[in-house]
BAVEX-311424 format. One record per atom (N, C-alpha, C): x negated, y, z. Coordinates in steps of 0.2 Angstrom, whole numbers, plus 5000, padded with zeros to 4 digits. Example, Ala and Ser with C-alpha at 12.3 -4.5 7.8 and 13.67 -1.06 7.14 Angstrom:
BEGIN
<node east="4934" north="4972" up="5039"/>
<node east="4938" north="4978" up="5039"/>
<node east="4934" north="4984" up="5039"/>
<node east="4936" north="4989" up="5035"/>
<node east="4932" north="4995" up="5036"/>
<node east="4936" north="5000" up="5039"/>
END
This chain:
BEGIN
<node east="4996" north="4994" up="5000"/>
<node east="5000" north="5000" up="5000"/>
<node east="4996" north="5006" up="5000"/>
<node east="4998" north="5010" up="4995"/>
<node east="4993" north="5017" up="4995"/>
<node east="4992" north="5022" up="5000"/>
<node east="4988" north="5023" up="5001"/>
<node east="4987" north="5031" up="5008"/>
<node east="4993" north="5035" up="5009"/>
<node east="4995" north="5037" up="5011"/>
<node east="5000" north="5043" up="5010"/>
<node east="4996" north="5049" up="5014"/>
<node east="4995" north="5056" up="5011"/>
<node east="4994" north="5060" up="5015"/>
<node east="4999" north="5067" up="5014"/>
<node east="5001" north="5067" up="5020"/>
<node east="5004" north="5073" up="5022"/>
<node east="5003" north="5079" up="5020"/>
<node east="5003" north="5085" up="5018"/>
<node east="5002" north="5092" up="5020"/>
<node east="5009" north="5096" up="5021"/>
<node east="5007" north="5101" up="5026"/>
<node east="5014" north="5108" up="5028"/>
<node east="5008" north="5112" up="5028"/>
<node east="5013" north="5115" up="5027"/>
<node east="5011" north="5123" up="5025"/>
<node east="5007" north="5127" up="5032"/>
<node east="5003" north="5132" up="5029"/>
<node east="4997" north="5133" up="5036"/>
<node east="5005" north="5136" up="5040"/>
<node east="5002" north="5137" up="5047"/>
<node east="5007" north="5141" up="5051"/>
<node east="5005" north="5146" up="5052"/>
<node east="4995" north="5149" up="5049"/>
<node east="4995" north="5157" up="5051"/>
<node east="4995" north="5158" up="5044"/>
<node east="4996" north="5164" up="5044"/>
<node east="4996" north="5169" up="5038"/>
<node east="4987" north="5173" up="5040"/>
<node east="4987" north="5175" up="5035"/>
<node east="4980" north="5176" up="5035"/>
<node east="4979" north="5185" up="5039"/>
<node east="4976" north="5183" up="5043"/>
<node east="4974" north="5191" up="5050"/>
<node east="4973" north="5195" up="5045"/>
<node east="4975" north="5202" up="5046"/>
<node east="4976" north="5209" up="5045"/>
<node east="4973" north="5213" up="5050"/>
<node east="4968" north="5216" up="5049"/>
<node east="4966" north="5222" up="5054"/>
<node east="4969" north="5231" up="5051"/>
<node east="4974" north="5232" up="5059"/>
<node east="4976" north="5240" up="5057"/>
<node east="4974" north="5243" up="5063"/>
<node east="4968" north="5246" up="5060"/>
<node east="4964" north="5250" up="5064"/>
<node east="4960" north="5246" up="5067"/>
<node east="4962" north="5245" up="5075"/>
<node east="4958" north="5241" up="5079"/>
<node east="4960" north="5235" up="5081"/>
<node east="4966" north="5235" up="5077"/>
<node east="4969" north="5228" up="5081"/>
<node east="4971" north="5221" up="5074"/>
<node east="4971" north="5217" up="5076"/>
<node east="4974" north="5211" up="5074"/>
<node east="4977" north="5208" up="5075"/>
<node east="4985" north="5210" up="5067"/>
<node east="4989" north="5205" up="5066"/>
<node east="4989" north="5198" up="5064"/>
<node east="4992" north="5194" up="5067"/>
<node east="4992" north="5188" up="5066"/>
<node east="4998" north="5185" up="5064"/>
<node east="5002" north="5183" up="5059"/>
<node east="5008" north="5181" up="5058"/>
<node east="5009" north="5175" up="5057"/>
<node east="5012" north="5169" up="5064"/>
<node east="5013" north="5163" up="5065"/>
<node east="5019" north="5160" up="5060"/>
<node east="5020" north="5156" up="5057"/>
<node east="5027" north="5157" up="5057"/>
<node east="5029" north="5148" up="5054"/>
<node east="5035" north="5146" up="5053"/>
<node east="5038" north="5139" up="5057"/>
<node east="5036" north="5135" up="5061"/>
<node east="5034" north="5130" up="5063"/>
<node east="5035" north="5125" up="5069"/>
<node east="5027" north="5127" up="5073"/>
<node east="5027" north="5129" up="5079"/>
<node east="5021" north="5128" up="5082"/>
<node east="5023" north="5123" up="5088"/>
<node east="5018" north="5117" up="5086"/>
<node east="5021" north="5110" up="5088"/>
<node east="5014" north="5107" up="5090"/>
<node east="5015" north="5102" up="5092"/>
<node east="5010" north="5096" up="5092"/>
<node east="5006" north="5096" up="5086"/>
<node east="5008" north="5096" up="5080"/>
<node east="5005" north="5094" up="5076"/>
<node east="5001" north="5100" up="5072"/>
<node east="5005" north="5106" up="5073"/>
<node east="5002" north="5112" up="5072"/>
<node east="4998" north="5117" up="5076"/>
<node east="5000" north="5116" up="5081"/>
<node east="4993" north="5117" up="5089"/>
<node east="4984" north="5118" up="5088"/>
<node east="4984" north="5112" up="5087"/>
<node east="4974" north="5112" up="5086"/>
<node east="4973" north="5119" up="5080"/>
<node east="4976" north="5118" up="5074"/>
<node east="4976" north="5123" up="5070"/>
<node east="4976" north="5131" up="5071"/>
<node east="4982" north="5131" up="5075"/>
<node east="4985" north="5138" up="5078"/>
<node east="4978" north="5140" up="5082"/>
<node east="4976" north="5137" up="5085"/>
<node east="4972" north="5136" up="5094"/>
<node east="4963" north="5138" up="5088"/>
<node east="4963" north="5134" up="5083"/>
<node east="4956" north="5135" up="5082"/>
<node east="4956" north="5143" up="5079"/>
<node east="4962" north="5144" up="5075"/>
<node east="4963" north="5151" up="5072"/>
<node east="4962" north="5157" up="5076"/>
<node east="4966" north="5158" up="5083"/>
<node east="4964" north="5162" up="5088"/>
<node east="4958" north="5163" up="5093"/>
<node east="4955" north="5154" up="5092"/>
<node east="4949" north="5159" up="5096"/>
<node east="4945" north="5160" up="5092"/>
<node east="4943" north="5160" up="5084"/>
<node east="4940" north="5165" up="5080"/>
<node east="4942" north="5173" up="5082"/>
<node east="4949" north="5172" up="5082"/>
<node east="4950" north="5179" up="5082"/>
<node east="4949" north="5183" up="5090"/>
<node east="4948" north="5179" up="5097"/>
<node east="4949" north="5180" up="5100"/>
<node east="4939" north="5180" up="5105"/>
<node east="4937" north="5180" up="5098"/>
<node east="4929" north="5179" up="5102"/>
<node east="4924" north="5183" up="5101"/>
<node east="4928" north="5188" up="5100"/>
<node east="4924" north="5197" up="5100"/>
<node east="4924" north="5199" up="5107"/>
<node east="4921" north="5206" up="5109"/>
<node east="4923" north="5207" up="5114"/>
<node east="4927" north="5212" up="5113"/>
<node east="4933" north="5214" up="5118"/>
<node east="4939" north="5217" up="5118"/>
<node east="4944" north="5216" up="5114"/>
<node east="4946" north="5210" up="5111"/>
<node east="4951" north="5207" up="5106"/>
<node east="4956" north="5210" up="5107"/>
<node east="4960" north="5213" up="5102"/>
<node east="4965" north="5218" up="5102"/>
<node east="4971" north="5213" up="5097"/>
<node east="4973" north="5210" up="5098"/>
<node east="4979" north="5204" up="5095"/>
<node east="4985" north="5206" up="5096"/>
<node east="4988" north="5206" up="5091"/>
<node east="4996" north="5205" up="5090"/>
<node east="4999" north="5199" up="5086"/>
<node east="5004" north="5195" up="5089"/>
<node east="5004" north="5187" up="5088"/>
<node east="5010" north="5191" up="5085"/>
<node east="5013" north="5189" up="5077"/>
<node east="5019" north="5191" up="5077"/>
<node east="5024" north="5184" up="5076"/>
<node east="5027" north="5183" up="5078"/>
<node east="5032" north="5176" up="5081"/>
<node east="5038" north="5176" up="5077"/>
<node east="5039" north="5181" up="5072"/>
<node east="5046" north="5183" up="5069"/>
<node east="5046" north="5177" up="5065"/>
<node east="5045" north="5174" up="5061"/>
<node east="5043" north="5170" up="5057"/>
<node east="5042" north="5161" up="5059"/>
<node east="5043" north="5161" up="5066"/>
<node east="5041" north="5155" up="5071"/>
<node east="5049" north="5152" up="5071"/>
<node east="5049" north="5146" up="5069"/>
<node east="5056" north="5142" up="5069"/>
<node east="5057" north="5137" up="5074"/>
<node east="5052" north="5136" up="5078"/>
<node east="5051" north="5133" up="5084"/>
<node east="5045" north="5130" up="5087"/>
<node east="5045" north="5130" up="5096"/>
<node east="5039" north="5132" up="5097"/>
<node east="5038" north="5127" up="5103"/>
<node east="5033" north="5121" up="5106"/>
<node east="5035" north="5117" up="5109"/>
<node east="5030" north="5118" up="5116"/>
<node east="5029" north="5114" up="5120"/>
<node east="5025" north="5113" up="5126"/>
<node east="5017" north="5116" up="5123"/>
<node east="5017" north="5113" up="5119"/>
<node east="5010" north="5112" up="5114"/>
<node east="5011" north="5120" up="5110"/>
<node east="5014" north="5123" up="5107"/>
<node east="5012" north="5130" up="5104"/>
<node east="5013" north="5134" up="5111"/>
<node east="5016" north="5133" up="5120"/>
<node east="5016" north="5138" up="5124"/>
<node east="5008" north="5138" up="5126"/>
<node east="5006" north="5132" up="5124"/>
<node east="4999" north="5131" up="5127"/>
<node east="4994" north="5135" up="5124"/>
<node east="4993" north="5134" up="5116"/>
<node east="4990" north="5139" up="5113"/>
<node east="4991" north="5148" up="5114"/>
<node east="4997" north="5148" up="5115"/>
<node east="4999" north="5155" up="5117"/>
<node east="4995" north="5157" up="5122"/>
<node east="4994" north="5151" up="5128"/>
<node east="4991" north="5152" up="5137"/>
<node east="4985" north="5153" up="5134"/>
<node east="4982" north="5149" up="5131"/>
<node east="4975" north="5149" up="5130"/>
<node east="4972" north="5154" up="5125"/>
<node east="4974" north="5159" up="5121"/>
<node east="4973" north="5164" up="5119"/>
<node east="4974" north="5172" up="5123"/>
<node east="4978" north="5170" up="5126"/>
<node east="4980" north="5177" up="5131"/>
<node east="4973" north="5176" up="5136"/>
<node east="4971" north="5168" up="5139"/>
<node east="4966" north="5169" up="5144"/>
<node east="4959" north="5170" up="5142"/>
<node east="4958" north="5170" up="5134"/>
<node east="4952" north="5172" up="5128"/>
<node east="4953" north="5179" up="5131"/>
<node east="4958" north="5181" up="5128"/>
<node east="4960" north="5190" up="5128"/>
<node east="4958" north="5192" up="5134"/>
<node east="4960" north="5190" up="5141"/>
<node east="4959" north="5194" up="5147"/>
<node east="4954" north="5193" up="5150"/>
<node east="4947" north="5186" up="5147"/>
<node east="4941" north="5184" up="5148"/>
<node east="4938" north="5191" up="5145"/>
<node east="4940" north="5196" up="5140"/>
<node east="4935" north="5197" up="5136"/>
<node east="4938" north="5206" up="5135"/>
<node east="4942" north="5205" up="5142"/>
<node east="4944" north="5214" up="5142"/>
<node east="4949" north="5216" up="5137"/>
<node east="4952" north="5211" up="5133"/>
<node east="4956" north="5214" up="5127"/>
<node east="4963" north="5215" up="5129"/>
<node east="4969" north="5215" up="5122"/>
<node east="4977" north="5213" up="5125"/>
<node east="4977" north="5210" up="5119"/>
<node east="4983" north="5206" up="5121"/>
<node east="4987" north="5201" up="5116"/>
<node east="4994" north="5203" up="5120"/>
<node east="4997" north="5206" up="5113"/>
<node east="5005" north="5207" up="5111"/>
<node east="5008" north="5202" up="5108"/>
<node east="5014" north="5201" up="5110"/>
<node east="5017" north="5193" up="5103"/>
<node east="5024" north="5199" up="5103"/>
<node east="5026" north="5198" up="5097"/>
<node east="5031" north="5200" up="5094"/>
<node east="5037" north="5193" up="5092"/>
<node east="5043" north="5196" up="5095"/>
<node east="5049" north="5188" up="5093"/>
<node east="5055" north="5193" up="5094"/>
<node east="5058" north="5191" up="5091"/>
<node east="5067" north="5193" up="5089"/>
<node east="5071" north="5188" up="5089"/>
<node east="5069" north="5181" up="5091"/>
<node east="5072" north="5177" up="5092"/>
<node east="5076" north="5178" up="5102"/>
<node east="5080" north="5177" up="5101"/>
<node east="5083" north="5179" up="5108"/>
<node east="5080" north="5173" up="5114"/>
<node east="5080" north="5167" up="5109"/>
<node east="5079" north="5161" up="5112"/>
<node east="5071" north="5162" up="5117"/>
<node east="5065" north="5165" up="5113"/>
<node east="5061" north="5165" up="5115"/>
<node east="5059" north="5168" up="5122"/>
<node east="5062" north="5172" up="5124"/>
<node east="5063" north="5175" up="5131"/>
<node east="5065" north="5171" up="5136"/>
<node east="5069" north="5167" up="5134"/>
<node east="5072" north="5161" up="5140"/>
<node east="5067" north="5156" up="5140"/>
<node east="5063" north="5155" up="5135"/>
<node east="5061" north="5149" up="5135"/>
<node east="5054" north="5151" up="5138"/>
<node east="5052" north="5158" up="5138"/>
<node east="5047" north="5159" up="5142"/>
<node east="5047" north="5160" up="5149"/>
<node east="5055" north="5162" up="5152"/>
<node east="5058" north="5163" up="5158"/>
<node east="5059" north="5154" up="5160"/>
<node east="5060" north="5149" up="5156"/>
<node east="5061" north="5141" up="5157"/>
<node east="5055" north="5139" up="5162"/>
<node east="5049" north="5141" up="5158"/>
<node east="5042" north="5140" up="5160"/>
<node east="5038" north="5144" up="5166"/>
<node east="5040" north="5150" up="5167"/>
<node east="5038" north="5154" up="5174"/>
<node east="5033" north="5160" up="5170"/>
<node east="5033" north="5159" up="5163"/>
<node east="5028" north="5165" up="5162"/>
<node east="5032" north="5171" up="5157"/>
<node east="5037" north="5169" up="5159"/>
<node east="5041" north="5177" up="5155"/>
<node east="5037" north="5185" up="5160"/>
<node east="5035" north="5184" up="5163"/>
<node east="5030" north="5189" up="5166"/>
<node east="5024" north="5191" up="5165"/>
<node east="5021" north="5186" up="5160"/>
<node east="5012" north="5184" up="5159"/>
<node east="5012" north="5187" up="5154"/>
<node east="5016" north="5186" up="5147"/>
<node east="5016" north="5191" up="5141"/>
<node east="5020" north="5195" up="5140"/>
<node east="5013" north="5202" up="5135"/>
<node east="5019" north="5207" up="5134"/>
<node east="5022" north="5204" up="5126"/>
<node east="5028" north="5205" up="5124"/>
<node east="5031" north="5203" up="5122"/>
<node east="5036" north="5209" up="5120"/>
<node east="5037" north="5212" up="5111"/>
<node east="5040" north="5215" up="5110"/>
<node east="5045" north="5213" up="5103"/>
<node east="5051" north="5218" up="5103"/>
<node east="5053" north="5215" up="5099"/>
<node east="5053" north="5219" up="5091"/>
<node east="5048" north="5220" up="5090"/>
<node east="5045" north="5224" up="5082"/>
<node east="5037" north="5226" up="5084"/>
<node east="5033" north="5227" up="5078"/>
<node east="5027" north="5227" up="5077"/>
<node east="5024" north="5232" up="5081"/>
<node east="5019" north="5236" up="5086"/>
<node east="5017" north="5241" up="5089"/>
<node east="5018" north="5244" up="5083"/>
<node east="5015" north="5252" up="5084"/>
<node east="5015" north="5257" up="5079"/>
<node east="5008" north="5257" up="5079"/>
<node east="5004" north="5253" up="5081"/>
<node east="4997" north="5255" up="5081"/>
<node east="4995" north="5248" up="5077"/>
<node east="5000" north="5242" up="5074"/>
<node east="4999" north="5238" up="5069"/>
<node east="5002" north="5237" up="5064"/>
<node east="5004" north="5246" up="5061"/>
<node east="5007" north="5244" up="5056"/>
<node east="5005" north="5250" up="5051"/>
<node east="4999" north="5251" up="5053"/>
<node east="4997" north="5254" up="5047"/>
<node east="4991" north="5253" up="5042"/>
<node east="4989" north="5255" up="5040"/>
<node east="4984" north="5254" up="5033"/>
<node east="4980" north="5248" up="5035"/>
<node east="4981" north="5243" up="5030"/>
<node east="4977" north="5236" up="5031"/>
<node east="4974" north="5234" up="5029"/>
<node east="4966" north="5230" up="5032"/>
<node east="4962" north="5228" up="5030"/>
<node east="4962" north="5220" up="5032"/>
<node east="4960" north="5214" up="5027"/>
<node east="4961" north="5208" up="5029"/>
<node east="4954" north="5206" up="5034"/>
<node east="4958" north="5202" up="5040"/>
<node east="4950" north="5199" up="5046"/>
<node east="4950" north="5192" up="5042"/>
<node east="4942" north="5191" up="5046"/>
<node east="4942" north="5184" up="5044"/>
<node east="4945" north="5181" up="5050"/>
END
């Protein structure tokens, strides 16, 4: 029987720097399976010193134990290294599910892009 290999589509879009900061646009399943990937992508982005991040989550169609982790473990990149990390969601669900977990208090979380990441764009690596 022949191999089968799988491919899905990446879940980050490729980082934009506006100004000082770095958008990141996450988007459908951040899961088990799409985790390590997420997780490797941030801490590229997350391994300068004062990391200025914004996760935009508009685009995210669901997010499991395994994408709240990656979330934890780039926030504590960010706050090892004197920066901020902002996640943007308009999903309503998302608040609850961070209030479910006990960290609806640990990220700032907005629901549209800062003003300070939405302008003139250059792509990061």
């Amino acid at each position: 029987m022949p191999e089968t290999t799988h491919t899905w589509p990446s879940p980050c879009s490729p980082a934009r720097r506006v100004g000082g900061t770095t958008v990141l646009e996450l988007r459908g399943e951040i899961d088990i399976r799409t985790a390590p990937f997420v997780a490797a992508r941030l801490d590229t982005l997350t391994s300068c010193p004062r990391p200025d991040l914004v996760l935009d989550l508009r685009g995210t169609t669901f997010i499991d134990c395994a994408g709240i982790g990656v979330l934890c473990r780039a926030r504590n990149r960010v706050l090892a290294r004197h920066g901020r990390l902002r996640l943007v969601s308009t999903d309503p669900r998302f608040p609850r599910i961070l209030r479910a977990v006990r960290l609806a208090d640990v990220f700032d979380v907005w629901t549209r892009l800062p003003k300070t990441a939405t302008g003139p764009v250059a792509v990061a690596g």
